[in-house]
C-alpha positions in Angstrom: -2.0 1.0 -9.0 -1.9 2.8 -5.6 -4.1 1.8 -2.7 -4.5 2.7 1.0 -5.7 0.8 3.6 -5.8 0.1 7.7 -3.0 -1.9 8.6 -3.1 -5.8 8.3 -2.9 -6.0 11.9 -5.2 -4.2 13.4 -2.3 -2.1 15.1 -2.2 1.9 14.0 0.2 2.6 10.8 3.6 3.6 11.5 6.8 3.3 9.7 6.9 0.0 8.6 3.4 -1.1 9.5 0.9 -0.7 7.3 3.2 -0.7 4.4 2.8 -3.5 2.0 4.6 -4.2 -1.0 3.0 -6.7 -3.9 4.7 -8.1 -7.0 2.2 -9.4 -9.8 3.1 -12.9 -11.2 2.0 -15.6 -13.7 0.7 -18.2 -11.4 0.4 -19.5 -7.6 3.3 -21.1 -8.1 5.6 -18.5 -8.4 3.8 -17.1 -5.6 4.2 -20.1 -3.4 8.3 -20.0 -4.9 8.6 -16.4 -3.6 7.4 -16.5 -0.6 9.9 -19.5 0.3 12.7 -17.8 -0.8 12.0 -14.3 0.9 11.6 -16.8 4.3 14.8 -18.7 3.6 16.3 -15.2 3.1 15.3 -14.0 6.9 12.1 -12.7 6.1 9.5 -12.6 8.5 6.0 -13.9 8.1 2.8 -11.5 8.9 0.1 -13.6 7.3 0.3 -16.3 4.3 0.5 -15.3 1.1 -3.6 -15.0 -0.3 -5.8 -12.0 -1.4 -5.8 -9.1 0.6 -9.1 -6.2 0.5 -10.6 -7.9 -1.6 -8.4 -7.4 -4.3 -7.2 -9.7 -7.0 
């Protein structure tokens, strides 16, 4: 699937911001498993991990 949209933060899209990259998984849990790990791994954090658009 490919999808456009304004970025997440309001801010206008520039390299890096408005880019978003999603993985589909089995369950909230690996969700909730991910999003640890890419946090322990020096990550940042722009908003929770939950539905974005809309979308599913």
């Amino acid at each position: 699937m490919f999808a456009l949209a304004e970025p997440f933060d309001g801010k206008l899209a520039t390299i890096g911001n408005g880019s978003m990259v999603e993985f589909q998984v089995d369950s909230d849990a690996e969700v909730d498993r991910l999003y640890a790990l890419a946090l322990a791994l020096g990550g940042t954090d722009e908003g929770q991990p939950g539905i974005r658009s809309g979308h599913h």
